[in-house]
C-alpha positions in Angstrom: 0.0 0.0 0.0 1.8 3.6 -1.0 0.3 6.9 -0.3 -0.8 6.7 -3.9 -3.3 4.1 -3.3 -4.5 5.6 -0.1 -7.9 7.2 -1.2 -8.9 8.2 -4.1 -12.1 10.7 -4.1 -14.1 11.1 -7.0 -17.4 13.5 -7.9 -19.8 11.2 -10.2 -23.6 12.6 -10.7 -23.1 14.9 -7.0 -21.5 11.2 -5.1 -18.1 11.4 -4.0 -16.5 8.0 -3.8 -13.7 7.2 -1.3 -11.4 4.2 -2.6 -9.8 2.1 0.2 -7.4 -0.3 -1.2 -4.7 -2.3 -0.2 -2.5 -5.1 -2.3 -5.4 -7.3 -2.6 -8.8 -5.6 -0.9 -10.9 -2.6 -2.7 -13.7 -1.2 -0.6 -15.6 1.8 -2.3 -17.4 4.0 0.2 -20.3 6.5 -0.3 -19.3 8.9 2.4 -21.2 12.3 1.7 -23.8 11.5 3.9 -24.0 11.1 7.6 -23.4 7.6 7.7 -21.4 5.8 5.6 -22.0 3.0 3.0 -20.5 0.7 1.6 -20.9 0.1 -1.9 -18.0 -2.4 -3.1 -15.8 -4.8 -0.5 -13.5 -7.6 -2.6 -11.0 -8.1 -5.1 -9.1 -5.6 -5.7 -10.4 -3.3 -8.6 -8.2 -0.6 -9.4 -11.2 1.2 -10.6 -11.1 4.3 -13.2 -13.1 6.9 -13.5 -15.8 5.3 -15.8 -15.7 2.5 -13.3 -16.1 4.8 -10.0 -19.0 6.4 -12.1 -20.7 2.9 -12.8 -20.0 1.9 -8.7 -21.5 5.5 -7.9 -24.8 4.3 -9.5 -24.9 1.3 -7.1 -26.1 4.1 -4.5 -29.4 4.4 -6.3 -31.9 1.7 -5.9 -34.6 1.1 -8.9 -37.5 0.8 -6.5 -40.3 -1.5 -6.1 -44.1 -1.4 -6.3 -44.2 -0.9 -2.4 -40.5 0.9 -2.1 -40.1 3.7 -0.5 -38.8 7.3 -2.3 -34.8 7.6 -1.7 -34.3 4.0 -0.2 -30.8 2.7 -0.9 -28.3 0.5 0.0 -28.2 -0.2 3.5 -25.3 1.7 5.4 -22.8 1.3 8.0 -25.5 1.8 10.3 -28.6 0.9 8.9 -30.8 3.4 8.9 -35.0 3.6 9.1 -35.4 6.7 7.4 -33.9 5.3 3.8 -36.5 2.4 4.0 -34.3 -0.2 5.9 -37.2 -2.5 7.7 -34.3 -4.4 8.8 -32.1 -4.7 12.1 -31.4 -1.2 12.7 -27.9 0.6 13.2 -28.7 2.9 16.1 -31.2 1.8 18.6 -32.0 4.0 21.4 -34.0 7.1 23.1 -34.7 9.8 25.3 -36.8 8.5 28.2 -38.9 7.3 25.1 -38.4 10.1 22.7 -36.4 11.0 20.4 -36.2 7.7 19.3 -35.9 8.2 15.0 -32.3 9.2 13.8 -31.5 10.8 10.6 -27.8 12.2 10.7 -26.6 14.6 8.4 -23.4 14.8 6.9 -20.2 16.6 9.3 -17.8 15.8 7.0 -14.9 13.1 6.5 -11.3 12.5 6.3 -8.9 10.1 5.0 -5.4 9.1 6.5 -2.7 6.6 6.6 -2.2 5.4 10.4 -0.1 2.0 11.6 -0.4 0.3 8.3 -3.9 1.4 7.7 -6.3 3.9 5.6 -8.4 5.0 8.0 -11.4 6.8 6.8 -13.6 8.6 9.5 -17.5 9.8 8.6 -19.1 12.6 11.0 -23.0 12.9 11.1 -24.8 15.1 12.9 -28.2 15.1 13.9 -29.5 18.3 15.5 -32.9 17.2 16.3 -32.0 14.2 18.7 -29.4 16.1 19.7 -26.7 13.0 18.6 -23.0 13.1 17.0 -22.3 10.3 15.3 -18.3 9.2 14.3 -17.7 5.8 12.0 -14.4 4.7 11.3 -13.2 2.0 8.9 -9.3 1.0 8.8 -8.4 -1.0 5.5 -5.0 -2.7 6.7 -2.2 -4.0 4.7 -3.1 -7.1 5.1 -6.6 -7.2 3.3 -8.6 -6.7 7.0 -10.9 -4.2 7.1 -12.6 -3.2 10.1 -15.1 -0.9 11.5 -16.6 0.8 14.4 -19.1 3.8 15.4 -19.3 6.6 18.3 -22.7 7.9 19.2 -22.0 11.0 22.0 -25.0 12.8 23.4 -24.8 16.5 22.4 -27.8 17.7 24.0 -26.6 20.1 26.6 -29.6 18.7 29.2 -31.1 15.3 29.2 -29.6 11.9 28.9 -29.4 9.6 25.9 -30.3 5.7 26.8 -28.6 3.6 23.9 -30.0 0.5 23.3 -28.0 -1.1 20.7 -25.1 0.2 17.9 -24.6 -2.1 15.2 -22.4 -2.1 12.5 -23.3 -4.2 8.8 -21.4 -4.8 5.5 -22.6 -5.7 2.3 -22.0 -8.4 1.1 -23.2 -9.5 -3.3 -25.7 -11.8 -4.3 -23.3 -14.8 -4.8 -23.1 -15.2 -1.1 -25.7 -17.8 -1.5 -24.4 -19.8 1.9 -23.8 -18.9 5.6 -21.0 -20.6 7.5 -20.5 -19.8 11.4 -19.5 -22.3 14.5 -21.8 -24.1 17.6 -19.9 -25.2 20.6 -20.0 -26.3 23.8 -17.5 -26.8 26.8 -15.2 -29.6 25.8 -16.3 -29.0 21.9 -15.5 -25.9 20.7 -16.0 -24.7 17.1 -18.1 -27.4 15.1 -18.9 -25.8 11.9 -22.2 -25.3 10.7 -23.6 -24.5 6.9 -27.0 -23.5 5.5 -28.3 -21.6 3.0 -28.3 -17.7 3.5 -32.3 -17.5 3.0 -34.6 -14.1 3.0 -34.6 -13.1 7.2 -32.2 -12.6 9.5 -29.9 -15.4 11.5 -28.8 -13.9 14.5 -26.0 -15.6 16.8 -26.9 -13.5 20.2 -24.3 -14.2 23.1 -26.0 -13.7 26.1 -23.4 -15.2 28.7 -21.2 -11.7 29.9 -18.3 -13.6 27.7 -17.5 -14.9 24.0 -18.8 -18.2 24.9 -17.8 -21.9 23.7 -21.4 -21.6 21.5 -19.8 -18.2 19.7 -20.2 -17.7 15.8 -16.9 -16.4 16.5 -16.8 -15.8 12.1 -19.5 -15.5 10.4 -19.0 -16.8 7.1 -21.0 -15.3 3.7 -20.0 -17.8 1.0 -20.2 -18.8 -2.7 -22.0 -22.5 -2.8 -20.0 -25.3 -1.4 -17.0 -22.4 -0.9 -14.0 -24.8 0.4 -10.6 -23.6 2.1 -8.8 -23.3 -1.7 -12.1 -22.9 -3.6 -15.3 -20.4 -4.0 -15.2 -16.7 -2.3 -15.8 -16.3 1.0 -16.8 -12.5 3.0 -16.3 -12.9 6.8 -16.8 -10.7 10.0 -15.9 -11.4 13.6 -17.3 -9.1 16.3 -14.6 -8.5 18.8 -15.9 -8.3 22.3 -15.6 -10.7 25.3 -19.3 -10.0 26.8 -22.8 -9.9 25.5 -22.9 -9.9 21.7 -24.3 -10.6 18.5 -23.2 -11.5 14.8 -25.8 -11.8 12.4 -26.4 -12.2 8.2 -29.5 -10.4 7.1 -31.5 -11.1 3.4 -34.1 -8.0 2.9 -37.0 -8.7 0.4 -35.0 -6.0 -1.3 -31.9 -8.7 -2.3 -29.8 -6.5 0.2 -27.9 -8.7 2.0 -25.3 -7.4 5.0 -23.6 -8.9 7.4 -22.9 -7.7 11.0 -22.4 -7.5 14.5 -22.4 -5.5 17.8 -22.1 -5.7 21.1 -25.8 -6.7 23.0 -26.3 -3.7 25.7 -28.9 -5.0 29.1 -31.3 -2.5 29.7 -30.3 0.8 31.3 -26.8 -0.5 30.7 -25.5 2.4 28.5 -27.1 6.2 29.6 -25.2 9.1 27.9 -25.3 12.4 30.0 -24.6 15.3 28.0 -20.8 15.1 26.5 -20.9 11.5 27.0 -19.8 9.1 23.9 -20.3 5.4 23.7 -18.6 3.2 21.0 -19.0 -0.2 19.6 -16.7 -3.0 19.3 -14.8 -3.4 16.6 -16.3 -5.3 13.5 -13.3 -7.5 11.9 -14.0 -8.4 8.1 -12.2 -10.2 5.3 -13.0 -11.5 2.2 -10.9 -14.3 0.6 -10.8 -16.3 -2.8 -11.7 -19.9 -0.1 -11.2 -20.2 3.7 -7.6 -20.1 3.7 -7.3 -16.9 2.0 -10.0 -15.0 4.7 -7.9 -16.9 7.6 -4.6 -15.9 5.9 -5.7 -12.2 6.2 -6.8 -12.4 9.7 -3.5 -13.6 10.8 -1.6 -11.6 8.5 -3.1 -8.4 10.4 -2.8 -9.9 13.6 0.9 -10.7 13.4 1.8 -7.2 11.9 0.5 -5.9 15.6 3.5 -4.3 17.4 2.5 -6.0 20.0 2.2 -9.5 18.5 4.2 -12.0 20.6 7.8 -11.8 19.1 9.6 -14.1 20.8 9.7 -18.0 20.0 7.1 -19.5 21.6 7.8 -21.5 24.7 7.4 -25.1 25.3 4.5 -24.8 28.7 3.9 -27.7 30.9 0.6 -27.2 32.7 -0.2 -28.9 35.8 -3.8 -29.2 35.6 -4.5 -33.1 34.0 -1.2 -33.9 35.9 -2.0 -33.2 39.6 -5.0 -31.4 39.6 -5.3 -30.2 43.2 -2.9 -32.5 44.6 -0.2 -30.0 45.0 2.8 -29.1 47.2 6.7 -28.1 46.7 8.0 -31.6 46.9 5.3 -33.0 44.0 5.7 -30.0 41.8 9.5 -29.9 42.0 9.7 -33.3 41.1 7.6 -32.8 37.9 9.2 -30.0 37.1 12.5 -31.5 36.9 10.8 -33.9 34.4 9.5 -31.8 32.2 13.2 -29.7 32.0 14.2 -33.6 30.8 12.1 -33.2 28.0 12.6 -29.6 27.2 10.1 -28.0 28.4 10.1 -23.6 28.7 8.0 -22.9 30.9 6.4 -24.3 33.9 2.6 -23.1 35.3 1.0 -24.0 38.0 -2.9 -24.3 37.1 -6.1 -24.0 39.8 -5.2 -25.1 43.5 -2.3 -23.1 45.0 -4.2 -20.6 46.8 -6.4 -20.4 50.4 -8.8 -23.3 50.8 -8.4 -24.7 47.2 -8.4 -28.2 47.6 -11.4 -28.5 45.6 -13.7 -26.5 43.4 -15.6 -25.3 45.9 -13.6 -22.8 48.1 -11.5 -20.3 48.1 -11.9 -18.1 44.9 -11.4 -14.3 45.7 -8.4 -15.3 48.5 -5.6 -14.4 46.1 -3.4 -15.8 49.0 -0.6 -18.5 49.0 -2.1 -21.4 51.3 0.7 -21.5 54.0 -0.6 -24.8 55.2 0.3 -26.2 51.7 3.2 -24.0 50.9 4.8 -23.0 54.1 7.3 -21.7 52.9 5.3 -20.1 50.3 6.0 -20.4 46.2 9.4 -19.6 46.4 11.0 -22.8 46.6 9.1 -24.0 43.5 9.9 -21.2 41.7 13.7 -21.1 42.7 13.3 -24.6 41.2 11.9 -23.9 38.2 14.3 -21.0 37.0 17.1 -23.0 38.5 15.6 -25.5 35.6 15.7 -23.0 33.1 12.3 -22.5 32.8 10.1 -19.5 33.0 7.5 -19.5 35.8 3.5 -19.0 35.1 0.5 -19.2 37.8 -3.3 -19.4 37.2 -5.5 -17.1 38.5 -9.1 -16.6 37.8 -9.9 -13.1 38.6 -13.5 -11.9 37.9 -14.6 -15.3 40.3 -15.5 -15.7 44.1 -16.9 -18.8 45.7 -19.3 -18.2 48.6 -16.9 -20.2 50.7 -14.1 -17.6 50.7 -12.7 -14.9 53.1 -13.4 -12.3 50.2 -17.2 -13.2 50.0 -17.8 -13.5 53.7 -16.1 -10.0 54.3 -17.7 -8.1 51.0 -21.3 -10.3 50.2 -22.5 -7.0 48.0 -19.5 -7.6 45.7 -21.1 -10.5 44.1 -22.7 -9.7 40.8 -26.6 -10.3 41.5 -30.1 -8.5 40.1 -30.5 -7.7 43.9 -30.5 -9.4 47.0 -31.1 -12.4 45.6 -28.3 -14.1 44.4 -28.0 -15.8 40.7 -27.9 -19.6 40.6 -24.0 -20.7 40.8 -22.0 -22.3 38.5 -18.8 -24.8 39.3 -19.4 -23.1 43.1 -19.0 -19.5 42.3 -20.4 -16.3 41.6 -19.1 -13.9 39.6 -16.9 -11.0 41.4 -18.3 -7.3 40.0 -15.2 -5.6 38.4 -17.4 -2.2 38.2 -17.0 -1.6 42.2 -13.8 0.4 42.5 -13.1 -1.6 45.5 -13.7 -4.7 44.3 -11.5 -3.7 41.3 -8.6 -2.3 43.7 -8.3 -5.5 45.6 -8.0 -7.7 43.1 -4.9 -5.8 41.1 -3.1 -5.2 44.0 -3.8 -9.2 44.8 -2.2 -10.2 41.5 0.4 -7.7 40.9 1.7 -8.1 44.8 2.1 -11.8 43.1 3.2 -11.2 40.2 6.1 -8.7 42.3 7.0 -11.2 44.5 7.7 -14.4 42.6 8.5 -12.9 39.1 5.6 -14.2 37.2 6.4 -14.6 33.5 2.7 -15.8 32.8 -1.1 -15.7 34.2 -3.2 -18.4 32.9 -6.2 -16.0 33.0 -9.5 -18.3 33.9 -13.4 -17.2 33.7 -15.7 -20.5 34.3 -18.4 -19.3 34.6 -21.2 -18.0 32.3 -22.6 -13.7 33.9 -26.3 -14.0 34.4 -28.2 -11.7 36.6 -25.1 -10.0 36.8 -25.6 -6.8 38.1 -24.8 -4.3 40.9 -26.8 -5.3 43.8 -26.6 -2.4 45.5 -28.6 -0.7 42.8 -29.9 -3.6 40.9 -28.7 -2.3 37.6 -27.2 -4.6 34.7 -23.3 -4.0 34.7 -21.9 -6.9 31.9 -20.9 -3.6 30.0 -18.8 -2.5 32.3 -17.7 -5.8 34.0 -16.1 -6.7 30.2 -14.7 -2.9 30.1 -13.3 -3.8 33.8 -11.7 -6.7 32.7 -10.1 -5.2 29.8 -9.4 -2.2 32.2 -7.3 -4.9 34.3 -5.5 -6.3 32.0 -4.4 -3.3 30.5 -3.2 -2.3 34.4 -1.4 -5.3 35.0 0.4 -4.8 31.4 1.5 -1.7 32.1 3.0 -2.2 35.3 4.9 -5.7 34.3 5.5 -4.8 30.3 7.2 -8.3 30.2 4.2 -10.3 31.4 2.2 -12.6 29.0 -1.5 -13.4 29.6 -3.3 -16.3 28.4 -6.8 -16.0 27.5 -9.0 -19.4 29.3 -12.5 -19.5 30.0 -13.9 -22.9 30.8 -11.5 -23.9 27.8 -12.1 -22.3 25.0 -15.1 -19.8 26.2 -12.9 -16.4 25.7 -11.4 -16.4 21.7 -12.2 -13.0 20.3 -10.1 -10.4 19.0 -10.7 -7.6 21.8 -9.2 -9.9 24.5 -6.3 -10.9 22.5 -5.2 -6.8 22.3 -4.1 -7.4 25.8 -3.2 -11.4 26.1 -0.7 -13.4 24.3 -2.5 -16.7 23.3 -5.7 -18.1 23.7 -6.9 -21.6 25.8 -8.7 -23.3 22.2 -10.3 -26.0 24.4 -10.4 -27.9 28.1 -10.8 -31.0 25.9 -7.5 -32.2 24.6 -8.0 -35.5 23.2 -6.6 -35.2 19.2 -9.0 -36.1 17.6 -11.5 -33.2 19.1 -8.8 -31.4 19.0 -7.7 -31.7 15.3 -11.3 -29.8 14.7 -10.8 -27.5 17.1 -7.9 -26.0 16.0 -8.2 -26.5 12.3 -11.6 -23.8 12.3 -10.2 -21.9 15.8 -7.4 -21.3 13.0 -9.6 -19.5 10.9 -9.4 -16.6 12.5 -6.0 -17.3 14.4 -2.6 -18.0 13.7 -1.1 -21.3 15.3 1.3 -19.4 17.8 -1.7 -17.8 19.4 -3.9 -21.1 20.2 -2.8 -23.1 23.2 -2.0 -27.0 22.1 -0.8 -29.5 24.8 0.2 -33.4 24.8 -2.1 -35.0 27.3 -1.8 -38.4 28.7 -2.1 -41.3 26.8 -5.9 -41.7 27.5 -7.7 -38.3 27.2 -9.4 -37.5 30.5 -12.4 -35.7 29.0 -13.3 -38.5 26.7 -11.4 -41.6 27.6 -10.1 -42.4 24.4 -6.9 -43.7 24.0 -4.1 -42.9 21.1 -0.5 -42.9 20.3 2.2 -40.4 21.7 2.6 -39.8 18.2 -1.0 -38.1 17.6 -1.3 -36.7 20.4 2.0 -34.4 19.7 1.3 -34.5 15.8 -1.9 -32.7 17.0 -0.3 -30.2 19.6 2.4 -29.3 17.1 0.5 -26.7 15.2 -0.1 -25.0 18.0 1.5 -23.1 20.7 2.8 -26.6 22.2 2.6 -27.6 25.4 2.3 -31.0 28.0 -0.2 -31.5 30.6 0.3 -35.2 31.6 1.8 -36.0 34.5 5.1 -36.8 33.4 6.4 -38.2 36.5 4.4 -41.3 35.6 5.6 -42.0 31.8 8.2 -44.3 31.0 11.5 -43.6 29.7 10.7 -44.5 26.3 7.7 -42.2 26.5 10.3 -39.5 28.3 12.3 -40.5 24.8 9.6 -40.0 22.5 8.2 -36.5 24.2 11.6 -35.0 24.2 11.7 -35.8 20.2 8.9 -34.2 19.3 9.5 -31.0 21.3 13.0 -31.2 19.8 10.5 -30.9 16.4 8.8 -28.1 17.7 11.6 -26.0 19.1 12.8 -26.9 15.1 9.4 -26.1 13.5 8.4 -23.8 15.6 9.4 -20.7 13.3 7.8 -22.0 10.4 4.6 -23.1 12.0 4.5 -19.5 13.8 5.2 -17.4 10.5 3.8 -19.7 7.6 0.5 -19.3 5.8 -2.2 -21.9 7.0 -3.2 -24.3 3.6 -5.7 -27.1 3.7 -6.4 -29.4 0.7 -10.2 -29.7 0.0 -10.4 -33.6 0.2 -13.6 -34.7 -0.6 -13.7 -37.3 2.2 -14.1 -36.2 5.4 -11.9 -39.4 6.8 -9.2 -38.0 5.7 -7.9 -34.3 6.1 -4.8 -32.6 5.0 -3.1 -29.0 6.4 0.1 -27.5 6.9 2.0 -24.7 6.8 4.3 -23.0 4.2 6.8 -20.1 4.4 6.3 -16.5 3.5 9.2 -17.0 1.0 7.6 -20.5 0.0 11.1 -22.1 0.7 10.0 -24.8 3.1 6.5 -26.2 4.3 5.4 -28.6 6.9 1.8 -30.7 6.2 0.3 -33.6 7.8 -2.0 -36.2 6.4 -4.6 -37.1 9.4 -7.2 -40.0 9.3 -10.0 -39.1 11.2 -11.9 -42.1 10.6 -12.0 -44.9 8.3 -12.4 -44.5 4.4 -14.8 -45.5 2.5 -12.2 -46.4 0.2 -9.6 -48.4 0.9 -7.0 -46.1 -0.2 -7.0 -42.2 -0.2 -5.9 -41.6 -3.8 -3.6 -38.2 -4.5 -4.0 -35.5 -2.7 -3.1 -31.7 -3.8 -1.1 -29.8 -1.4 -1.6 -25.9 -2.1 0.5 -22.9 -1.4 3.6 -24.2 -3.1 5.9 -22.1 -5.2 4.5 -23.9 -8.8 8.0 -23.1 -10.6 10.2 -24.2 -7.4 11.1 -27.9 -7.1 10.5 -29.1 -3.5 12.2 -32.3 -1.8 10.3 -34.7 0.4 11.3 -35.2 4.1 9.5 -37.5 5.6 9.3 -37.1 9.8 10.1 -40.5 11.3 8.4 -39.5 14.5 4.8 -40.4 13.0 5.5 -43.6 11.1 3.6 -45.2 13.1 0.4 -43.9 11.2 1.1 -45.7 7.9 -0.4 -49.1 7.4 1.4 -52.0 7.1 0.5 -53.4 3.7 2.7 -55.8 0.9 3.0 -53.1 -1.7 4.4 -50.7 1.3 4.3 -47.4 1.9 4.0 -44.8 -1.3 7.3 -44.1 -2.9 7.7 -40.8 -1.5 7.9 -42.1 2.1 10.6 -44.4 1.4 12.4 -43.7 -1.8 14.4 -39.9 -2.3 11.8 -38.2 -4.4 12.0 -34.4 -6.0 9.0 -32.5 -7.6 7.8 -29.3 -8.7 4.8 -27.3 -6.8 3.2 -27.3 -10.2 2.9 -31.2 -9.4 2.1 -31.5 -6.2 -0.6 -29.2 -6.3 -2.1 -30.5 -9.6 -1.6 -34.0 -9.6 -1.1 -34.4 -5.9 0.5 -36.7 -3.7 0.0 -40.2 -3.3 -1.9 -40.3 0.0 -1.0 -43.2 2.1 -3.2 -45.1 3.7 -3.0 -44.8 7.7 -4.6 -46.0 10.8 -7.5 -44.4 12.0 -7.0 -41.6 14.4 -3.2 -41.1 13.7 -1.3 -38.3 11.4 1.7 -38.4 9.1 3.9 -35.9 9.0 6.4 -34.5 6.0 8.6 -31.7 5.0 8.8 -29.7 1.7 12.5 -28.0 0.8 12.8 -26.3 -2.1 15.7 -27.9 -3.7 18.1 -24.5 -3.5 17.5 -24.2 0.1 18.0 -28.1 0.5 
């Protein structure tokens, strides 16, 4: 992107067009009038004149026998007034009036800010006594996102807001709508249907993202695949109540949207007062790789992406659980050092009263009865090791069996004096009391002070309902999620060199708001490999590998007791941030053997994984899945074959691997570590696996590569070198 490119502005029939482009994204804006609209967001045009003057007439709708005069496109925020019967932009009122909107233009400006066009739209409407600011950021990367200020101008009365929400068009091929279900322990399942005339509305009403979040909504071709079809996405970044939606008007508009879902009374403007949606992530690919390539693209040209190679975590959790002391966590930690592990963090239990689930959350205290000499010892330990040192916490929580809830009851988050139904023991702890919020910084910074935490495994287990202020009985999940950002952003700026990671009953907090302040997300509680190979392979669709959480659990999975090979379980974790939570101290030395080899892979793999572009062949059996991951300068690429299931056919036939340079010839590596995935048969094991073998990218992503056939439940792994950087 050069300042040349940065906006172009062009006067067709009295429109004025603002161009937003980067290398591979156009978007075309109407922005004359109070609120934006979008007219054109895709491939890249590089639109003339002639062609700004054709897109100029896309502003102008041809009517209908029951149309209103003046209706058009919908815009940013959907507006009544043009004819939208839709979901509206701006919901709210003044104590019931005042509740129709029409913002006039207040001008706009175009700049070049951190690797983005920003373009930002002023309305102003006099009469309801509202200023209105929308923003959209095309970034180098092809992500484009958006947001919108509403401030109460009036100099006298107050301005309830009820909802702000932000759309994007989206053309009439987007015939199907793709977005995830999920539970605890199953994050992420995909879903498709066809994107019919009405609205499909993914509301999450739990104060958090929520294991069941669309997390990206998906506007499709038919049958759009990772390498095939075009595919416009949106992700609404907030970690409390929200929705995402995809909307069909009996006009053939079609948008599709998000914001954040405001409680009654939550959000009351006095005069001067401004409130501000979440931002509205969006990216449009040619296929599901290319939309997922964009999103980590802009997320790892952040400043504050994680640099650093990521480390190799143990995790006590499916090791000890609450059985903890010096002596037992000393001992595995000198295990895991064996295998090579980076960094060392003690999970739930370390704390006042936690010997179970049902005490002691709120008593940020080390339990001297457990730890009289309190952490130090284990840390000294674990540095002494060579490993950083990380501790869990779970911050916005209180059991009613704690010091902190006995001393402060009207801390609880409740609709009153009755107190919400609890969940795993606990009530929620409300963040908005500056008290409340003062205790618990000081609690985790004194700790972090102390001991020299590297890392907070940051919990939240626990779904927010009735949660409000009982001292007043108002609804506060708005400002308990700006709270916990508030906290976060506190506890980073007094200890710059501590990383957070994002966990919330597994996989319950993945959104792109939290991750501005934490350094990797929890994908899922559920660590089995063969949940966990669909976890991660549509978590990955909106983030990179080095940002998801992947760990080698014991050899039978304690969420599902199923049992599989060291070899899938780390082929799994691999393409991930990887990490162990097995109790080590119980393997054998073979197994010691084996883990320390495949760690030894990541530590190798680790900066190809982290920086490559995400590629997935579109197999048509659902048995059998390839991915990997290929270089920025295509000079090396890691995939895996993985068997799922059983095939219907008894052999998987050749498979295409994308992304490859097509004029570059590529050498075949196979990884020894997963051998035992193939099948034993008497014609052996395709030539490639056993025999040198050379080919072009042309080839392998044309004619493909034999797939061999493999156990069920297991994954081969293999390298890619281009020949001159053999």
């Amino acid at each position: 992107m050069t300042a040349s490119t940065l906006a172009t502005a062009t006067s067709v029939d009295s429109c004025a067009l603002t161009v937003l482009q980067s290398d591979q994204i156009t978007v075309v804006v109407d922005a004359t009038r109070g609120v934006p609209r979008v007219l054109y967001w895709g491939p890249r045009l590089d639109a003339g004149t002639d062609d700004l003057a054709y897109l100029a007439t896309l502003a102008v709708s041809q009517g209908g026998s029951d149309a209103l005069q003046g209706a058009g496109p919908p815009a940013l925020l959907p507006e009544q007034w043009t004819g939208w019967a839709g979901t509206p932009g701006l919901e709210g009122h003044r104590d019931g009036s005042h509740f129709a909107h029409r913002f006039e233009p207040g001008g706009h400006t175009v700049t070049e800010t951190g690797g983005a066009q920003v373009l930002t739209v002023h309305g102003v409407d006099e009469t309801a006594g509202l200023a209105l600011t929308s923003t959209l950021e095309l970034f180098d990367s092809g992500v484009l996102r958006v947001n919108a200020a509403i401030t109460n101008s009036d100099d006298e009365s107050s301005y309830t807001v009820d909802g702000l929400r932000l759309a994007l068009p989206v053309p009439v091929e987007a015939q199907e709508i793709i977005d995830f279900i999920g539970r605890h322990l199953r994050e992420r399942t995909p879903q498709r249907h066809p994107f019919v005339i009405g609205t499909h509305l993914r509301e999450g009403r739990r104060g958090r993202t929520g294991s069941d979040a669309a997390t990206v909504l998906v506007a499709g071709t038919p049958g759009v695949g990772f390498g095939s079809g075009e595919a416009w996405a949106v992700h609404t970044a907030w970690s409390g109540n929200h929705a995402t939606y995809a909307e069909l008007a009996l006009t053939g508009a079609k948008v599709i949207g998000g914001g954040e879902v405001l409680l009654p009374g939550e959000v009351v403007l006095a005069p001067g007062q401004q409130y501000r949606s979440p931002w509205l992530y969006a990216s449009y690919g040619a296929g599901l790789d290319a939309v997922g390539g964009a999103f980590h693209a802009y997320l790892r040209s952040r400043p504050h992406h994680p640099a650093s190679p990521r480390p190799v975590v143990l995790n006590t959790w499916e090791a000890v659980y609450f059985d903890q002391d010096t002596a037992t966590l000393s001992e595995l930690a000198r295990v895991a050092a064996r295998v090579g592990v980076e960094r060392f963090v003690v999970d739930d239990g370390w704390f006042i009263s936690r010997r179970d689930d049902t005490a002691g959350l709120g008593d940020w205290r080390v339990d001297a009865e457990v730890w009289p000499d309190g952490l130090g010892p284990l840390v000294s330990t674990v540095r002494e090791l060579g490993m950083d040192f990380g501790l869990w916490f779970e911050p916005e929580m209180v059991n009613g069996d704690s010091i902190l809830a006995r001393e402060h009851p009207d801390w609880i988050m409740a609709p009153g004096e009755r107190l919400p139904v609890t969940g795993r023991s606990q009530h929620v702890l409300n963040l908005t009391i500056p008290e409340a919020y003062t205790y618990i910084l000081e609690s985790i910074s004194t700790l972090v002070t102390e001991y020299g935490i590297d890392y907070i495994k940051w919990d939240h287990n626990r779904d927010l309902t009735e949660a409000g202020t009982r001292a007043s009985s108002r609804a506060a999940v708005h400002g308990q999620t700006r709270a916990v950002y508030a906290l976060m952003d506190e506890l980073r700026r007094r200890h710059p060199a501590l990383e957070i990671e994002s966990c919330s009953s597994g996989g319950g907090r993945v959104d792109l708001e939290v991750l501005e302040r934490t350094d990797r997300v929890w994908a899922s509680d559920c660590i089995d490999p063969l949940e966990r190979q669909q976890i991660q392979r549509w978590t990955g669709l909106l983030l990179p590998p080095e940002l998801v959480g992947a760990h080698i659990g014991s050899p039978r999975a304690h969420t599902t007791h199923r049992t599989h090979d060291l070899a899938f379980r780390a082929a799994t974790a691999l393409f991930g941030h990887l990490g162990i939570e097995w109790d080590l101290r119980t393997a054998t030395e073979a197994e010691l053997d084996e883990v320390a080899a495949w760690v030894e892979l990541y530590k190798t793999e680790r900066g190809l994984i982290h920086s490559g572009t995400a590629v997935h062949a579109d197999y048509p059996d659902p048995a059998y899945w390839a991915h990997g991951y290929v270089a920025p300068d295509k000079s090396r690429a890691l995939y895996s074959f993985v068997a799922m299931a059983t095939m219907v056919a008894s052999q998987p036939g050749r498979i295409r691997l994308p992304g490859l340079d097509p004029d570059a010839r590529y050498r075949i590596e196979p990884i020894q570590l997963s051998a035992s995935a193939l099948v034993r048969r008497p014609a052996g094991p395709p030539a490639w696996w056993s025999e040198p073998t050379v080919l072009s990218g042309r080839v392998l992503a044309t004619a493909g590569l034999q797939g061999p056939v493999l156990y069920p439940e297991q994954a081969l792994l293999f390298r890619l070198v281009r020949e001159q950087d053999a």
